[in-house]
C-alpha positions as CSV (number, residue, x, y, z in Angstrom):
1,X,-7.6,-40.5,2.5
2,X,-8.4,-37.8,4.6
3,X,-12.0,-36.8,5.6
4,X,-11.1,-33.3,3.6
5,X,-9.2,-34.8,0.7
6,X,-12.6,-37.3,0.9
7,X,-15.1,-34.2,0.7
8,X,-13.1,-33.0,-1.8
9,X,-13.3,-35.8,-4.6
10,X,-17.2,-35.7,-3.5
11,X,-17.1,-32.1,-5.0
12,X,-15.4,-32.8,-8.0
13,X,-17.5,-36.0,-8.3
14,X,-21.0,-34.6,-7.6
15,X,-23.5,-33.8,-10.1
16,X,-23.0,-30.8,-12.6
17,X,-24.6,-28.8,-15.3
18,X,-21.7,-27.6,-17.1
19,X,-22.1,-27.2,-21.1
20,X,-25.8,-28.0,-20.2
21,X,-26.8,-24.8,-21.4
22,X,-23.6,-24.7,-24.2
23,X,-20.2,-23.7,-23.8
24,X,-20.7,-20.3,-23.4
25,X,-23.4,-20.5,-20.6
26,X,-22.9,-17.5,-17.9
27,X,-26.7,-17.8,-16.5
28,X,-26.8,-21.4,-14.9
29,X,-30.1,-22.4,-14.2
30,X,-31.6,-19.3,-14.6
31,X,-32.1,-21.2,-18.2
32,X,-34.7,-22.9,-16.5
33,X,-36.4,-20.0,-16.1
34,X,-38.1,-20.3,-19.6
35,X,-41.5,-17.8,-20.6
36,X,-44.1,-20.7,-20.2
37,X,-42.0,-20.8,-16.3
38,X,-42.4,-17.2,-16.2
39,X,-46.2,-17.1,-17.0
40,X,-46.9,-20.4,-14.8
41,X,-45.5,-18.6,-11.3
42,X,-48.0,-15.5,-12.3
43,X,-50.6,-17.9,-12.0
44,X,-49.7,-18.1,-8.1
45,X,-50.8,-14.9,-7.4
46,X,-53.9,-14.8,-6.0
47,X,-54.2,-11.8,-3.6
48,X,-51.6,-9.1,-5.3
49,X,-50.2,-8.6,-1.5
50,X,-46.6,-7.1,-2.4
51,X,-43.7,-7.8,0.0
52,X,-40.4,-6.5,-0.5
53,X,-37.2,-8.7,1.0
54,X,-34.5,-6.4,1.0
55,X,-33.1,-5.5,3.9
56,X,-31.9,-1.6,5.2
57,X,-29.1,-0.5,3.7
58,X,-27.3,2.3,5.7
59,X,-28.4,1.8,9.2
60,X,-27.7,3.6,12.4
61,X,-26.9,0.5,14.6
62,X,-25.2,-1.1,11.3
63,X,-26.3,-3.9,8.9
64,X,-25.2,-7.7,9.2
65,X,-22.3,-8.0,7.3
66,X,-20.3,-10.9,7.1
67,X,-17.2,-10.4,9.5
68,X,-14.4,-8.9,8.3
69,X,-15.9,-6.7,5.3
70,X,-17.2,-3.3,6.5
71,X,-20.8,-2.3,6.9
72,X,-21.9,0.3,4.3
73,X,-21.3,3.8,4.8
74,X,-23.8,6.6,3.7
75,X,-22.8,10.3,3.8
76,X,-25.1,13.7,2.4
77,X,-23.0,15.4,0.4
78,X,-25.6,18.4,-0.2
79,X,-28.0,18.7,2.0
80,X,-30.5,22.3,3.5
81,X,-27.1,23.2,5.6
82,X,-25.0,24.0,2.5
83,X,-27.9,26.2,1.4
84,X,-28.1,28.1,4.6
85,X,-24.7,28.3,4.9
86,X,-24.4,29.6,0.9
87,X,-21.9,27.0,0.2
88,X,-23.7,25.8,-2.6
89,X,-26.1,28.2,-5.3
90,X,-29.7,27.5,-5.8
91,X,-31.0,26.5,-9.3
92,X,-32.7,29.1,-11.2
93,X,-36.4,29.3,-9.4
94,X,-34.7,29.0,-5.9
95,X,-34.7,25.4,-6.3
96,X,-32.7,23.5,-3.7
97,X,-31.9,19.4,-3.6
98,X,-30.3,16.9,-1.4
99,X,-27.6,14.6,-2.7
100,X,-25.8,11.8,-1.1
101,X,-23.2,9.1,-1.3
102,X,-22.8,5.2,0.1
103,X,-20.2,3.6,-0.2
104,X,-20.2,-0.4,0.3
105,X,-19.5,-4.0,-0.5
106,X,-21.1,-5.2,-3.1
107,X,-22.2,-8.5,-1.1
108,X,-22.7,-6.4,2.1
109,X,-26.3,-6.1,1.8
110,X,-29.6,-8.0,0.2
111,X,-27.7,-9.4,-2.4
112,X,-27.3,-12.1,-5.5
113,X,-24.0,-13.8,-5.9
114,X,-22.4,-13.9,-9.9
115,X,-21.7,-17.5,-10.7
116,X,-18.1,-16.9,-11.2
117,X,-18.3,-15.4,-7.2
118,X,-16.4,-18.8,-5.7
119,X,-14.8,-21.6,-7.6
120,X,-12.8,-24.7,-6.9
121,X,-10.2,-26.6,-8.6
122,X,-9.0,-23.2,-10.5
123,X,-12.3,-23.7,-12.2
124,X,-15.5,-21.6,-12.4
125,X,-18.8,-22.8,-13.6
126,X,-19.2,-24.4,-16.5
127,X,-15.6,-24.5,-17.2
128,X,-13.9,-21.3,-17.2
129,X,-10.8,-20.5,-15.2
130,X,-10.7,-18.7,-12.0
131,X,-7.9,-16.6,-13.8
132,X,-10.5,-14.8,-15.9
133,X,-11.6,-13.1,-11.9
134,X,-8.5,-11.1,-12.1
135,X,-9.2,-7.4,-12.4
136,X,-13.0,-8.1,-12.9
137,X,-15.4,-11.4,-13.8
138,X,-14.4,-11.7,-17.1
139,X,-16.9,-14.4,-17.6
140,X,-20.0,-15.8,-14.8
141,X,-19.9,-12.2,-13.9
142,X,-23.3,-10.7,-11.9
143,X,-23.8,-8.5,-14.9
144,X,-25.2,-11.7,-16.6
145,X,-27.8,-12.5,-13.8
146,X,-29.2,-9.2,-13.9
147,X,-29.4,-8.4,-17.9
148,X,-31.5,-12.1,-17.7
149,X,-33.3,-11.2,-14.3
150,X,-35.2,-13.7,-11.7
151,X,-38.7,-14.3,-12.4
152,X,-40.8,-17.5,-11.4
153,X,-42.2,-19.7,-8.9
154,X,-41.3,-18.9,-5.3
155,X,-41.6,-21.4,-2.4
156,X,-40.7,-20.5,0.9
157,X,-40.2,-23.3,3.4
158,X,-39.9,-21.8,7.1
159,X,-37.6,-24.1,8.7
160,X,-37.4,-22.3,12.3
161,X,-41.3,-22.3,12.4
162,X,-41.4,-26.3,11.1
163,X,-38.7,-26.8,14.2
164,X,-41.1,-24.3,16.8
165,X,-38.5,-21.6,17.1
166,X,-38.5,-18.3,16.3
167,X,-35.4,-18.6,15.0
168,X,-32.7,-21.2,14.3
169,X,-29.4,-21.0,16.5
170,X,-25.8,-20.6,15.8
171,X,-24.7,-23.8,14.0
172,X,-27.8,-25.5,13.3
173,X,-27.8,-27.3,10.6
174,X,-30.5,-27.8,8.0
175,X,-31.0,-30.9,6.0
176,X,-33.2,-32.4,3.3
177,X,-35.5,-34.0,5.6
178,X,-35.8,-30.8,7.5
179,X,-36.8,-29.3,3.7
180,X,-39.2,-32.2,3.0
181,X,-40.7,-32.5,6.5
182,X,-41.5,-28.0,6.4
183,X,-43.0,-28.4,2.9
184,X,-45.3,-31.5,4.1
185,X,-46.3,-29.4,7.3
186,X,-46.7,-26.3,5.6
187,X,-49.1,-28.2,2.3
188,X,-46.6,-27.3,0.0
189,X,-45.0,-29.2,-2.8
190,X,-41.3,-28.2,-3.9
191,X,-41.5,-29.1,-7.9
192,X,-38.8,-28.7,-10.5
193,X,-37.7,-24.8,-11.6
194,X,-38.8,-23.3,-8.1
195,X,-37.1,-20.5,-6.5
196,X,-36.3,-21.5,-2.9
197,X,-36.4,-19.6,-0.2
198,X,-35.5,-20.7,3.5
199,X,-36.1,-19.3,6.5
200,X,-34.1,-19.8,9.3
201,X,-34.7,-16.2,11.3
202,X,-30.9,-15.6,11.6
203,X,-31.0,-12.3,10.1
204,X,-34.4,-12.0,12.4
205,X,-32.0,-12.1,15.4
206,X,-29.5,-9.0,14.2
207,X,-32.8,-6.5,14.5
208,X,-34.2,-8.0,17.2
209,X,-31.8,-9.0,20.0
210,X,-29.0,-7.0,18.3
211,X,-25.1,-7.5,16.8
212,X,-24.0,-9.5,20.5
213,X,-26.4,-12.0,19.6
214,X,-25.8,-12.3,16.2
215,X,-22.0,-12.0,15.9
216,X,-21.4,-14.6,18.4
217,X,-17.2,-15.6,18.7
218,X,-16.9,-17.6,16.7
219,X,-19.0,-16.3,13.9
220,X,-21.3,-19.3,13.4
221,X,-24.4,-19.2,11.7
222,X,-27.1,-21.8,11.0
223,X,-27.8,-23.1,7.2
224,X,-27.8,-25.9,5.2
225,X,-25.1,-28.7,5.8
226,X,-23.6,-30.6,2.9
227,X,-24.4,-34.0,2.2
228,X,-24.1,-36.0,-1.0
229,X,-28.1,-36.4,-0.3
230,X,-28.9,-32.5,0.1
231,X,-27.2,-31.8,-3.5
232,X,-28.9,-34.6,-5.3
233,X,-32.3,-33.0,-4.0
234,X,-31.0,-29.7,-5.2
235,X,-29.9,-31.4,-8.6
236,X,-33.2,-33.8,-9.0
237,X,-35.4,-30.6,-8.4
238,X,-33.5,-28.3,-10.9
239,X,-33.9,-25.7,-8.4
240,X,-33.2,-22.3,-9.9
241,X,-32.4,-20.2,-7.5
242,X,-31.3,-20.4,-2.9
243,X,-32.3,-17.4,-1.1
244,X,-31.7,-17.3,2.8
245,X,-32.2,-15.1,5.2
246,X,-28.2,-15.5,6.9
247,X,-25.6,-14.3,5.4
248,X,-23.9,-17.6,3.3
249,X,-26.9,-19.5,2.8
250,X,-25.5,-22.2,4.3
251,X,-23.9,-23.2,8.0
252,X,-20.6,-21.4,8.1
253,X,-18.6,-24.2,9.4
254,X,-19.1,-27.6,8.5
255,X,-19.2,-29.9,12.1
256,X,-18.2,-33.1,10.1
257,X,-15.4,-31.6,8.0
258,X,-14.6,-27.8,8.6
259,X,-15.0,-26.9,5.7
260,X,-16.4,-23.4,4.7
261,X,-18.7,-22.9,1.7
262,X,-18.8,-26.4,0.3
263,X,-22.3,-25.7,-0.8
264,X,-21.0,-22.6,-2.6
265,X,-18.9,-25.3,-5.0
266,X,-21.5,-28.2,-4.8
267,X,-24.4,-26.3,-5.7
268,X,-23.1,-22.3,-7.3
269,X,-20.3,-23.7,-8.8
270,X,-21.4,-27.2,-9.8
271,X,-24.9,-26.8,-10.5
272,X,-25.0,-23.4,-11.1
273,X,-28.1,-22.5,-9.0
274,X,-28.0,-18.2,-8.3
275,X,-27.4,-17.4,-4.6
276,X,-29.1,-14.6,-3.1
277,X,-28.3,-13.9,0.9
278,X,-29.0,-11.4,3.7
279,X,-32.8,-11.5,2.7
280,X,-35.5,-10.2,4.8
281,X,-38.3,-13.3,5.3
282,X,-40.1,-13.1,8.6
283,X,-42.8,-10.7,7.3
284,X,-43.3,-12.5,4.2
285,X,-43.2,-15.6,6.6
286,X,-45.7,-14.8,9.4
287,X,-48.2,-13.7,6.7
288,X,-47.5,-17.2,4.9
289,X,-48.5,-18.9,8.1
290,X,-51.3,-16.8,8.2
291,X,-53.0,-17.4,4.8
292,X,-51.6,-20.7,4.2
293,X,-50.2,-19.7,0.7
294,X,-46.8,-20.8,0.4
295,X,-46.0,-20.4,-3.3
296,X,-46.2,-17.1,-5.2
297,X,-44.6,-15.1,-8.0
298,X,-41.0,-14.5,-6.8
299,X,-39.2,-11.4,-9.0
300,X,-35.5,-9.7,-8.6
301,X,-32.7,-8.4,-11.1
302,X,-29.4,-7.5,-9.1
303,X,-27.7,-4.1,-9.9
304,X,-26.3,-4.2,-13.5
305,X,-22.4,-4.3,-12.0
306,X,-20.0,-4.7,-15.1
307,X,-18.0,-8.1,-14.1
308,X,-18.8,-7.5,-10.6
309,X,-18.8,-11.2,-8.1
310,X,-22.2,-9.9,-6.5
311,X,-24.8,-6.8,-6.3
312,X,-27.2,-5.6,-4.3
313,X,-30.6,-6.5,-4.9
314,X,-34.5,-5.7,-3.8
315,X,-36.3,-9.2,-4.7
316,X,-40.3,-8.7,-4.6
317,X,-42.7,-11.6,-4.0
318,X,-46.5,-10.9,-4.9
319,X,-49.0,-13.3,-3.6
């Protein structure tokens, strides 16, 4: 067989939590995310520091985007010139207001991918078929992530820090040793129903060395690299929930195999673990390193899309 007709039967054979949760599961392992969960990760705040991970939305210089969608656009629609220029009347009282408009991808900023946002084998997760995307999510839709919302225990392992680097490089590929060798560094354990988060500073590098360095030809990111190993540790951990700081949460091309998104399908579509990408972690991170405190109550609900395949999202971690 071919390496990618080989990769492929490792997807269809790799572990899975379909019917788990019953047939009509839409939520994945956000089950995991149970009340005694809930109240345990509020016991990991110690300090009430408050750090929000979104990133800007609406830029001047433009947000990272993955290539080929377009970067949002923002426009005033009523603003102090349409006063002065008695283009629009003031409210009773002399009242006047500012209104605006954006208009974007739904996965082009901060963001949580739906469960039914990438399949394989004409099949979502837990079963249903990729035919149900047409005209809208019909089922595994982001809707469902954000009526249940993410709440629990947050560990973020800083993988570019672990290596010495400010930030990881295009193509670098992250493994489980490089997860287990940052959490033994940092004095951190990674235990079963965490939210992970990983840092690799890519999204670091858009804001600080700009869009040249960031959208190098080809696009190449860093991430985590399939292996047979890397989704066992995902499956053995029951980990809830992958947020990154790039764009795809995982290297964009495979080196072994080029293959795109295999991660998507071992561990969205398989496992159903919630992706959330394009997230803001070097404050969060330098103030980690700072106070040693790893873990902490990790919360986010995505915008309340009807059968949308992503949505924006604010995620806020309190120490």
């Amino acid at each position: 067989m071919s390496e990618h007709h080989d990769i492929g039967e490792l997807l269809r054979q790799s572990p899975r939590n379909w019917r788990r949760w019953g047939d009509q599961d839409e939520i994945g392992a956000l089950n995991l995310l149970t009340p005694e969960q809930v109240l345990a990760a509020v016991r990991h705040v110690r300090s009430g520091k408050v750090f929000t991970l979104a990133i800007p939305i609406g830029s001047p210089g433009g947000d990272p985007v993955w290539p080929g969608r377009a970067a949002p656009e923002k426009h005033m629609t009523v603003d102090k010139s349409h006063f002065s220029a008695e283009r629009r009347r003031r409210y009773p009282g002399d009242s006047e207001f500012a209104d605006d408009w954006i208009g974007m991808y739904l996965q082009g900023s901060t963001q949580v991918d739906a469960l039914g946002h990438m399949w394989f084998g004409d099949e979502l997760y837990n079963g249903y078929p990729a035919q149900s995307t047409v005209g809208g999510l019909r089922h595994c839709s982001v809707e469902r992530i954000a009526e249940h919302g993410i709440v629990g225990r947050g560990v973020l392992l800083d993988i570019a820090r672990h290596r010495g680097e400010r930030s990881l490089g295009p193509g670098d590929a992250v493994t489980v040793q490089d997860l287990e060798g940052a959490a033994a560094a940092q004095g951190v354990e990674v235990q079963k129903c965490d939210i992970l988060l990983l840092r690799t500073g890519w999204i670091g590098v858009f804001y600080e060395r700009g869009p040249e360095a960031f959208y190098v030809k080809p696009f190449s990111e860093p991430g985590l690299a399939y292996s047979p190993q890397l989704v066992d540790w995902f499956h053995e951990h029951d980990i809830v929930c992958l947020v990154t700081d790039t764009i795809a949460n995982e290297i964009t091309q495979d080196p072994q195999t080029g293959w795109v998104a295999t991660l998507h399908i071992a561990l969205m579509v398989n496992l159903g673990i919630v992706f959330s990408e394009i997230v803001a972690l070097d404050q969060l991170a330098d103030d980690c390193a700072q106070d040693g405190q790893w873990d902490f109550l990790y919360a986010a609900a995505p915008l309340r899309v009807v059968e949308g395949a992503g949505a924006p999202v604010n995620p806020i971690v309190i120490k």
